[in-house]
N, C-alpha and C positions, 0 to 999 in steps of 0.2 A: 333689560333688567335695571330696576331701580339703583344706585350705589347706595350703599348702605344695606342692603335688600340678600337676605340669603339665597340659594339658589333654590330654595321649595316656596321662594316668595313671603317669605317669616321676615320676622324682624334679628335676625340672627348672619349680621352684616354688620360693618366697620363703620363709626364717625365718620361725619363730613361736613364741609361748607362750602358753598359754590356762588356764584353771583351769576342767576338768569338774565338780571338785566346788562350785567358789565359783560357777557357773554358774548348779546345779542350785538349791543353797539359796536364792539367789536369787528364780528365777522359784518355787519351789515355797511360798514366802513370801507370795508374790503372790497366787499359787493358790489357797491357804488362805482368802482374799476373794472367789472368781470364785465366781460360781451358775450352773445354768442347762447351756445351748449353752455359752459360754466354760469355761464350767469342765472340760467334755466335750474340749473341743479341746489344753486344759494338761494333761488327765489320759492323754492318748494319746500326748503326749511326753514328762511326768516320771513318769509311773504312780502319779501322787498329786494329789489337788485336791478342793477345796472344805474341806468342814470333817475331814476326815479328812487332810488335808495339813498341819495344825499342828502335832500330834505327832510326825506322818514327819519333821518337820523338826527338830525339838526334839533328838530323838533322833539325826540323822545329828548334827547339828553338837557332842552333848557324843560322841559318839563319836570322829569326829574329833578333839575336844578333847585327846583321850585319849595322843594322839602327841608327842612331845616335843617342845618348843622350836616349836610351831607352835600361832597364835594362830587364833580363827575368832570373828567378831563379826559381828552382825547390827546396823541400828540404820534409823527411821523420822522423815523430818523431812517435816511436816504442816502445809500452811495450812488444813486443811477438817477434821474432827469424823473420826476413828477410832474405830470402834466397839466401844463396852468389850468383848463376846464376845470379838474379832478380838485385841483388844491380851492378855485373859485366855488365848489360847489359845496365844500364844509366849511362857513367861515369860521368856525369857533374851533378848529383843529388845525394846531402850531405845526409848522415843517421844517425840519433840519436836518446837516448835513449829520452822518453817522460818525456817532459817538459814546462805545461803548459808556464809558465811566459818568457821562453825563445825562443815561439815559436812567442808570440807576442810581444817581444823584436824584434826577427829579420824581423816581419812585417813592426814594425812602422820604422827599419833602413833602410829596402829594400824599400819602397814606399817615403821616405823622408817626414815620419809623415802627408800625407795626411790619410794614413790610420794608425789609432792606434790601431787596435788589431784583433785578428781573428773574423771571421765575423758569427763563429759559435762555441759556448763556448765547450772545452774538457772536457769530465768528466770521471768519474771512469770507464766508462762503453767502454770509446774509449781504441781501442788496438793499433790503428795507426791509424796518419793524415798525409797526405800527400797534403802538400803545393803549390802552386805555385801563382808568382808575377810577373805582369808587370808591369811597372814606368816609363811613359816617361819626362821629363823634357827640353824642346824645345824650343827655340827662334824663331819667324820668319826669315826667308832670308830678308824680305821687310814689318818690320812691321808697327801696327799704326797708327797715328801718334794722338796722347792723345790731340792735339789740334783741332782736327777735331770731338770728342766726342761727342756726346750731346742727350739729351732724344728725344727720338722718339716713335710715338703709337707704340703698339705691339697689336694683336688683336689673343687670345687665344682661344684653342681647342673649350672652352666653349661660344665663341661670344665678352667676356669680351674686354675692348680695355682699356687701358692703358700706360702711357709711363715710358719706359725702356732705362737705358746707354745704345746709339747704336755706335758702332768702324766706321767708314767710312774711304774708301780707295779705291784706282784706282786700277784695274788686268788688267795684260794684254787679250784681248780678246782671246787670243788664250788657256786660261785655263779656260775657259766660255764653257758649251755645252749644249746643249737641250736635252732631251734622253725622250721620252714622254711625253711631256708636262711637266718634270720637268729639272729644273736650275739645272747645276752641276757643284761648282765652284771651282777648286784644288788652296789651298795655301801651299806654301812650308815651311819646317822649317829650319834651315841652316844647313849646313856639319858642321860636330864635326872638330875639329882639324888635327886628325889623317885622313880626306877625306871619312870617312863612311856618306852614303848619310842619308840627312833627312828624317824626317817620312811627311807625306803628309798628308793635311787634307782637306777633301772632302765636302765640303757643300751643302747639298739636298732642294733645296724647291718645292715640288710639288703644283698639281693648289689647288686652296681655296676646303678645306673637304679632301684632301686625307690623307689619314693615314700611319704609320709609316708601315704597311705592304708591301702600295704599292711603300712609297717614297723612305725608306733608302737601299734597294739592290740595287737602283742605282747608290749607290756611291760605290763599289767594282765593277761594270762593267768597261770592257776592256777599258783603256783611249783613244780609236778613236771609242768606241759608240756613237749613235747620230748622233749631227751635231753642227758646233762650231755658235757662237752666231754671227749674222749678224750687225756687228757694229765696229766702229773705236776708239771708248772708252768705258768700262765699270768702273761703282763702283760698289762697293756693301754697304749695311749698314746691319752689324751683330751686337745683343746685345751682352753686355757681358755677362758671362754665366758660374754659377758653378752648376753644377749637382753630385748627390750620390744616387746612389741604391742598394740595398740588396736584390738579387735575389736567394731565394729559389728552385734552380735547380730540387732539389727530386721530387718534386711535378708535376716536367712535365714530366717525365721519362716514365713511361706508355704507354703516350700518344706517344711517339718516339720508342715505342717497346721494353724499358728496364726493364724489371720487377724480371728476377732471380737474378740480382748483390745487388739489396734492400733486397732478400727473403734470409729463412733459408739454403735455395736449393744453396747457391749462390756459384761459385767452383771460389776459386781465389788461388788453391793449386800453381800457379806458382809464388806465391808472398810470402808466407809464410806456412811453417807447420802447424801452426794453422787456423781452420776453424776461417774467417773471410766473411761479409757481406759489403756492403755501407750500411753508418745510416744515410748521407746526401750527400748533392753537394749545396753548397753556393758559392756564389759571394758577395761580394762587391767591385764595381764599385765608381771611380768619375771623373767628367772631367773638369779643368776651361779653358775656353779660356776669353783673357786678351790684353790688345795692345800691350802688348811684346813679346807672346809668349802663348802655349799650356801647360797646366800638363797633367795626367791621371796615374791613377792607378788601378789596379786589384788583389785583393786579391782571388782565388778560393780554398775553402778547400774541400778535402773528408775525412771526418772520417768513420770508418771501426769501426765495433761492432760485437762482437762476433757470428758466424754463425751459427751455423744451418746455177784730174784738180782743184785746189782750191773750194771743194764742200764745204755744208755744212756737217759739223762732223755728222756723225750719233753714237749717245754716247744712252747708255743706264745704268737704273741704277737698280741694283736688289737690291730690299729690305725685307730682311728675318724680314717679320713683321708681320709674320702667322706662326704658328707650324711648323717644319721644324727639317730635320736631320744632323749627322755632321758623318762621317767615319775618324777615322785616319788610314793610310793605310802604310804598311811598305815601307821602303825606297824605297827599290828597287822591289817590287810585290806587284799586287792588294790582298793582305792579308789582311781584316779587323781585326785592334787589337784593337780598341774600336769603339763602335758604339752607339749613342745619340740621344735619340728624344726629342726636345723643345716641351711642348703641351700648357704648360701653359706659362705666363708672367715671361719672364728668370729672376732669381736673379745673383746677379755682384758678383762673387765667394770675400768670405773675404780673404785676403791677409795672 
C-alpha cells in the first residue's frame, strides 16, 4: 500500500515526504559490501549489489550532482575496520571513526538546519552508520508573486474544507498535461550560476478520492505523456506547504523481499572483516514550498549491528484544493528525489 493511501485505496491517508533517490543511494552503498544470498536479495530491489553497485552508485550521485542548487553527500562513521577494496570503490564517500555528536553536526551543516540530527539515534551497539543527504535549496525561474496570495478552501483527505495561504500564478500551457485523468503541472527552478540546470517540480492532482498510489508516479513519467491541456491560459492556485516525515524503512523490507541483510545470516563480508547486520533504514524527509522558491531535504541512515482570429481566451485555472502530490525531479532526468503527498489541510512551512 501506497503511504499516504487509505486502506480501500482512496486518498484518505496521512501527509508525506520521502527521498526515492536518497533512499536508493543509500541501501545501494550498503549493497556494494553484501556477498552471497544478501546480496541476491538487495540486487532484486535496487537492480545493483555487490561489487558492481559501487560505480552504480558513484555515478547516480555526481549525476544528480549535476542539478542546481541541490547538494548529495554520502559519508561512513565506523567503530570496526572498513575494508580498503570497499572504501577504494566510493571515492566520493568520506570514512570516519564513530562519532555520534559529529555525525549530526554534519547533518544539521549538510541539510542547512532543516534537519537537526540523525533521524535514528547511535548507540553502543551500532558498529557503522552509513549516511547520506540530500538538500535542495532553489528559487523559482518565474516565481510568486506574494501579492496574488490569499486564503483559499482546501478540502482534505478526510471531507474537512477549510482555508489555507494559496500562491496563484499564470504557466504556460505548454507545461500543463493531463496523463489519466490527473493534472501535471512542471514548475522550473533557475540555473545556478555556473549554468547547471534546475531541479523541476512536478505537481499531481488527481480526480476527487484518488490516492497517492495512483496519483504521484505520474509525476516521474516521460514529459510527452498524456496530452498537453487544451487552452490559451492557465493558473494554477497551490498552498503553501511545509511537510516532514520520518520513515521507518526496516519495517517494509520484507515485504520487498529483503530479509537476510536485517538477520544474523546476513554476509556483508565485502564491507568489513567483521560480521555486521542492518539494525535499521530510516529517513527523514521535509519539503517547503514557498513564493520564492522550494527547500527539501533527506536525511537516510543505515546503521549496521553486530551479526550473526480574435476568439475568446479559452483560460483554465487548476486548483490544488484536494489532496494532491508534488515530485521534484532532477534537472536534467525524470529522477524522483523527493516525492509529497498533501492529504490533509497544508500548513505554511515556518520560515
Amino acid at each position: 500500500m501506497a503511504a499516504g493511501e487509505g486502506p480501500d485505496g482512496t486518498g484518505r491517508g496521512a501527509d508525506f515526504v520521502c527521498s526515492p533517490a536518497g533512499l536508493w543511494l543509500a541501501l545501494a552503498a550498503v549493497a556494494a559490501g553484501a556477498r552471497g544470498a544478501t546480496a541476491a536479495e538487495l540486487r532484486a530491489l535496487l537492480g545493483t549489489a555487490d561489487r558492481e553497485a559501487a560505480p552504480a552508485v558513484t555515478e547516480v550521485a555526481r549525476t544528480l550532482a549535476g542539478t542546481g542548487a541541490l547538494g548529495v553527500a554520502t559519508r561512513v562513521w565506523s567503530r570496526v575496520p572498513v575494508l580498503p577494496a570497499y572504501q577504494e570503490a566510493l571515492p566520493d564517500v568520506r570514512f570516519d571513526p564513530m562519532d555520534p555528536a559529529a555525525v549530526d553536526a554534519w547533518v544539521r551543516e549538510a541539510t542547512g538546519g532543516l534537519i537537526e540530527r540523525l533521524p535514528s539515534a547511535i548507540t553502543d551497539a551500532t558498529l557503522l552508520a552509513l549516511v547520506n543527504v540530500l538538500a535542495l535549496k532553489a528559487r523559482w525561474e518565474d516565481p510568486f508573486e506574494g501579492v496574488r496570495t490569499r486564503n483559499l478552501l482546501f478540502t482534505d483527505a478526510a471531507g474537512a474544507v477549510g482555508p489555507v495561504p494559496t500562491m496563484i500564478k499564470d504557466v504556460p500551457p505548454a507545461d500543463v498535461r493531463t496523463v489519466d485523468g490527473t493534472y501535471v503541472v512542471e514548475l522550473r527552478c533557475a540555473r545556478e550560476p555556473g549554468g547547471l540546470p534546475g531541479a523541476r517540480v512536478r505537481l499531481v492532482l488527481g480526480e476527487p478520492g484518488a490516492g497517492a498510489g495512483r496519483v504521484l508516479p505520474v509525476g516521474w513519467a516521460p514529459r510527452g505523456a498524456g496530452a498537453l491541456l487544451d487552452a490559451d491560459r492557465v493558473t494554477i492556485g497551490l498552498p503553501r506547504l511545509g511537510l516532514r516525515t520520518r520513515v521507518p524503512v526496516t519495517d517494509h523490507l520484507p515485504a520487498l523481499g529483503v530479509r537476510l541483510a536485517t538477520s544474523d545470516a546476513a554476509d556483508f563480508s565485502g564491507l568489513s572483516p567483521e560480521r555486521l547486520a542492518v539494525s535499521a533504514v530510516v529517513q527523514e524527509a521535509v519539503l517547503k514550498i514557498v513564493e520564492e522558491g522550494v527547500e527539501a531535504a533527506a536525511v537516510t541512515v543505515v546503521p549496521m549491528r553486530p551479526g550473526a482570429a480574435p476568439r475568446q481566451e479559452r483560460a483554465r485555472h487548476i486548483a490544488f484544493n484536494r489532496p494532491f502530490g508534488v515530485v521534484v525531479l532532477a534537472g536534467s532526468e525524470d529522477t524522483p528525489l523527493f516525492t509529497a503527498w498533501q492529504a490533509e489541510a497544508p500548513v505554511a512551512p515556518i520560515a
